[in-house]
N, C-alpha and C positions, 0 to 999 in steps of 0.2 A: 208238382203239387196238382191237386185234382182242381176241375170247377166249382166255385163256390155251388152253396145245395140250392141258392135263390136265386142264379141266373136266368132261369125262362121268368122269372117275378117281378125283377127288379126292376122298378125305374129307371135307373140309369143305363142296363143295361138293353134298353128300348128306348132309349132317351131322344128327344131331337136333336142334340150335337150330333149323331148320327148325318143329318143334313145340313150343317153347321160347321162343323167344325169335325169332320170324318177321322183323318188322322190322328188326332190328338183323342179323340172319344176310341178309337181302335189300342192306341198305345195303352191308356187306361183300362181297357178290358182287358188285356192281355196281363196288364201288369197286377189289376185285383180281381177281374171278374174268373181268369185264367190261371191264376199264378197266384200270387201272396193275399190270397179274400180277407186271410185272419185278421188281417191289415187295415181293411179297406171298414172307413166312418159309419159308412152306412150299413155295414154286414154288424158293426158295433150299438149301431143305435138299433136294429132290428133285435139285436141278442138282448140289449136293455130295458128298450122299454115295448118292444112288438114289433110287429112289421109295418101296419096303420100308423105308426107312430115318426116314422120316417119321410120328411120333408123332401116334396119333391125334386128340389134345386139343390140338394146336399149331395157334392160330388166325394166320391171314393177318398181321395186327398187330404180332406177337412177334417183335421181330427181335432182341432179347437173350438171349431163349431158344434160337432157334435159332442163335445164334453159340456159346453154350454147347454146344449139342450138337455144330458141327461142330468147336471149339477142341477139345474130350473126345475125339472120333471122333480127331480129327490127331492126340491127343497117345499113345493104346492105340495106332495106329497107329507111330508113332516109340520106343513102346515096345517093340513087338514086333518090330521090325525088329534093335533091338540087342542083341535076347536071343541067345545061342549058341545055334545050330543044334540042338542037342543036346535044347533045351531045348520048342523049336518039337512034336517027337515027342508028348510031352506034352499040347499044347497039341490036337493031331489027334485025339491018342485021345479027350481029353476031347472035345474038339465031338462024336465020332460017339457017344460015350454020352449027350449029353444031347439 
């Protein structure tokens, strides 16, 4: 299998386990950033919800974590969808002040 397409990108794969914990961060690349990426949590939450959207500390492995985050992501999503209109106003002014 070829390189995942976001290994020069990826967090983890620049990660500080690199000077941490070497061996075990080299196994992990080999085994998603090299080998089975289709696989790998955070190549999942990239496809989901963006690339920005992917937690620093989310290691390749975690694919209960990252189903957490995209169930959370769907569900503020569905949330806000069924808010009144009215309600959305709110919602803009706040984003641009924080």
């Amino acid at each position: 299998m070829s390189d995942c397409e976001s290994i020069s990108k990826c967090g983890f794969s620049k990660n500080r386990m690199d000077n941490t914990m070497p061996a075990l961060a080299e196994i992990m690349k080999q085994n998603y950033c090299q080998g089975a990426w289709d696989t790998c949590a955070r190549h999942k939450l990239s496809h989901s919800l963006g690339k920005d959207s992917v937690p620093v500390d989310v290691f390749p492995n975690q694919h209960e974590r990252a189903n957490q985050i995209i169930e959370t992501a769907a569900l503020a999503q569905r949330v806000i969808l069924t808010m009144p209109q009215r309600s959305w106003r709110g919602l803009e002014s706040y984003a641009r002040t924080t």
